[in-house]
N, C-alpha and C positions, 0 to 999 in steps of 0.2 A: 570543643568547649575547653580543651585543658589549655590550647593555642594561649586564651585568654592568660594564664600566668606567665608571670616570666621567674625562670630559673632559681632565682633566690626567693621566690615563694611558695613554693614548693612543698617548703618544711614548717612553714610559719606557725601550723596549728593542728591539733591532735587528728581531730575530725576530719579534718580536708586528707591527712596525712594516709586516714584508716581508708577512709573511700576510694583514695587511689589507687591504693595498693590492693584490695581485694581482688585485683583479676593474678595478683602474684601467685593465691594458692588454687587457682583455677585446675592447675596442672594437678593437684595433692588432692583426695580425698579420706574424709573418714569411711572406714571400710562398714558395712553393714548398717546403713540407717534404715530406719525403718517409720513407718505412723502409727501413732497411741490417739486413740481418743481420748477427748477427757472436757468433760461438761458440755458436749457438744460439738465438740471443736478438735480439728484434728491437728495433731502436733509431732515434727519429725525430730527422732533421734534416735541418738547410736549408742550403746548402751554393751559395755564388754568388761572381764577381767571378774575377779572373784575376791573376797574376804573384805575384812572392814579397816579403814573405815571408807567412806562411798565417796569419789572423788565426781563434783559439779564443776562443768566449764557453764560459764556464761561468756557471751560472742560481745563484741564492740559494734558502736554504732554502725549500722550496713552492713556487718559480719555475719555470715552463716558457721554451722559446725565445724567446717571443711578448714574455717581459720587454725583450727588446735591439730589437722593436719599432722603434723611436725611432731608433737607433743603424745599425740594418740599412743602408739605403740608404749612407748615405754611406760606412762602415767596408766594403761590396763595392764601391763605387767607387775605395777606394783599394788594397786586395787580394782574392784571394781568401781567405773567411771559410768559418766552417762554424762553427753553433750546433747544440745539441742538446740531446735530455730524457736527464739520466740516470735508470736505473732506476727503476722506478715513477712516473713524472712521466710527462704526456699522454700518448701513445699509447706509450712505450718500457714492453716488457714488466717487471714486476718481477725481482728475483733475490734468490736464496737466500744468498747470497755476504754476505759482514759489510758495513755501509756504511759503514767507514771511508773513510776520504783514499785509501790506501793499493790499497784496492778502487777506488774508483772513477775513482783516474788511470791505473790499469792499462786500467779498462774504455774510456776516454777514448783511448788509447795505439790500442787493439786497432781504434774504430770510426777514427780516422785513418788508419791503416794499411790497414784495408777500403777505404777511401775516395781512396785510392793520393796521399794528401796529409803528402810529406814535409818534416821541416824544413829553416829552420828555421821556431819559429814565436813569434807575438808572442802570449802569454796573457792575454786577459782575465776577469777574475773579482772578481763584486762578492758582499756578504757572505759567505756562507759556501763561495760559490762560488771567492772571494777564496782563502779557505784553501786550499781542493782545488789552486789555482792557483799558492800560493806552494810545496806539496808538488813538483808537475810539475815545477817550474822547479829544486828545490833537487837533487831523486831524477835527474831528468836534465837537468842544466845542457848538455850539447853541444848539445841539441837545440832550447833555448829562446834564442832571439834577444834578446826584451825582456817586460817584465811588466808589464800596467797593473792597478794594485789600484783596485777602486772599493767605499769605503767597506768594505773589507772586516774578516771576522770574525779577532781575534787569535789566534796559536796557544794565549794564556795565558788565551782572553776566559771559560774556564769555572772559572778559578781566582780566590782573595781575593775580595772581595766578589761577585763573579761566580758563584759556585758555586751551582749549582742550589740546594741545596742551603737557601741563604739567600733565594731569592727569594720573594715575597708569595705567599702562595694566589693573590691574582687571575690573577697574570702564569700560575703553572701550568694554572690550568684555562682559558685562556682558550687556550693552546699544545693543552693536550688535547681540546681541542672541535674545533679550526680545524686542526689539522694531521694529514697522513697517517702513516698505517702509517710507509712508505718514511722521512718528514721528518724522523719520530720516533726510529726508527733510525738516522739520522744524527745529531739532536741526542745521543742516548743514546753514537755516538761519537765527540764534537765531542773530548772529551778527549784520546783516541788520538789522534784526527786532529792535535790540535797538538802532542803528545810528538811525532810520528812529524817533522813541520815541527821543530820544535826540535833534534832529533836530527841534523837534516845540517846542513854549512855554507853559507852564501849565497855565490854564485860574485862573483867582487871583480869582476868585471869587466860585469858586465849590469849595463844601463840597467832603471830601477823607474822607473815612475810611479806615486804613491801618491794619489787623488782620497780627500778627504774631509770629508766633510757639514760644514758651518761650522754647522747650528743643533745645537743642546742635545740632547739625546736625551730630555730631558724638565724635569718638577721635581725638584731640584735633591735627592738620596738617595743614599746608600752605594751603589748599584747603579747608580744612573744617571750620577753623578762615575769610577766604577770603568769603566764602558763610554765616559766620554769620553775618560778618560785614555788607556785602551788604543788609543781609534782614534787619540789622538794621536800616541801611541808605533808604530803602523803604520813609520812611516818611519824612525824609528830602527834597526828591524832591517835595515836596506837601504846602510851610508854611500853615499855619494852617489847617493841618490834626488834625487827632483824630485817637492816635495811639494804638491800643488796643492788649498787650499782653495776650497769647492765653497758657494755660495749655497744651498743645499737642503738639507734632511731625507736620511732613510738610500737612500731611491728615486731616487738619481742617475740612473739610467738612463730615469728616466720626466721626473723635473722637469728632469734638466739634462742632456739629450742630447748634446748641442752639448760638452760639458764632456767627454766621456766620448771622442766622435767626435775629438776635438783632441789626445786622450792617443794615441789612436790610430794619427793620422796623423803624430804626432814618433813613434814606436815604431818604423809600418814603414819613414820614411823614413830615420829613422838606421841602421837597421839594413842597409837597401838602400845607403847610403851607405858605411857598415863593409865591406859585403863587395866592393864596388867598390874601395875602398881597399885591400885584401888581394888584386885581383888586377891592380892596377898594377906596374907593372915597380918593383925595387928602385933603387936609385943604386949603382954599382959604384964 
């Protein structure tokens, strides 16, 4: 199947980018996962590190836990974290439920809560995972402390040049070969996903880190210029984010862990800092 590309497409688009590379962390695992039930439904994650505030990875399109790999160690050294497969990903049973955003920060909500892991919390979430991530934080700002985006998907990334609609045969069949039922589903609601993001306000007051890939997305097309621009615009939806260009391709979390691990540790320590500050005596 991948025969079908040739060399300089390779890079052209986030998606196609995240599928191929998932056998990269094949070698790496998170250490200790385990299965939570929760409404029914069984749901696997790895859940380590101790104090607050509680550090969430959310996975990219066709990504399981295993992608944060890299990240794991040092991001439960600085809190306790908790990674996990949603639906249909490694061993998390599937569900019948729509795979919108909307669906699956609810389901993201319900296995925290089993997990008796309250806010607040720092969300990390790189492509598409990015999106589900920027939903959580907009739908329930009390609960979110700080946000790291890595390399993540736009809520507008399936609109203007973007729209399925206009991209190459190659790029569709090469999504229809390589990606699941579940992926598929979600791409099918990437759209809703980012209406649903668009629809609420961003809270003025949370700190954003916005990590994003400094290389091209590919050769240089209406498609691939529409996908740089939008990662670029990432950070504009945030004022005052803190936007950090990234030496790597869309697989931050593989090639540049370290990058990822440092968003990290400014998130929980400001946020541990904030709330320290909030419970100092006033000046009378």
């Amino acid at each position: 199947m991948f025969n079908l590309l040739k060399p300089d497409q390779w890079g052209k688009w986030p998606c196609v980018v995240l599928v191929l590379t998932l056998g990269l962390c094949g070698c790496t695992t998170v250490p200790g996962a385990a299965i939570e039930t929760v409404d029914g439904r069984k749901v696997e994650y790895a859940q380590s590190g101790q104090g607050t505030p509680v550090v969430v990875f959310e996975n990219g399109l066709g990504a399981t836990l295993d992608w944060w790999a890299k990240v794991w160690p040092d991001a439960v050294a600085e809190a306790r974290s908790l990674a996990y497969n949603r639906a249909g990903y490694g061993h998390s049973d599937t569900s019948l439920a729509p795979r919108d955003g909307a669906q699956v920060v609810d389901e993201l909500r319900a296995l925290l809560q089993a997990r008796n892991l309250p806010p607040p919390y720092v969300l990390v979430g790189h492509s598409l995972g990015g999106l589900y991530m920027q939903l959580f934080a907009r739908k329930f700002p009390d609960e979110v402390a700080a946000l790291v985006l890595v390399d993540s998907t736009h809520p507008d990334q399936f609109k203007g040049a973007g729209n399925p609609d206009q991209w190459p045969t190659w790029l569709k069949v090469v999504l229809h070969a390589t990606t699941s039922e579940t992926a598929k589903q979600e791409l099918a609601a990437l759209d809703a996903t980012g209406e649903q993001v668009s629809g609420l306000p961003v809270a003025p007051s949370m700190p954003v880190w916005v990590l994003s890939a400094l290389r091209a997305t590919g050769t240089p097309s209406a498609l691939t210029d529409d996908a740089d621009r939008k990662r670029s615009n990432i950070a504009r939806l945030y004022p005052g984010s803190v936007q950090i260009w990234v030496n790597s391709g869309h697989a931050i979390p593989l090639e540049k862990p370290g990058a990822v691990v440092s968003a990290i540790r400014a998130a929980a320590r400001a946020t541990r800092a904030s709330g320290a500050a909030r419970m100092e005596p006033q000046d009378r």
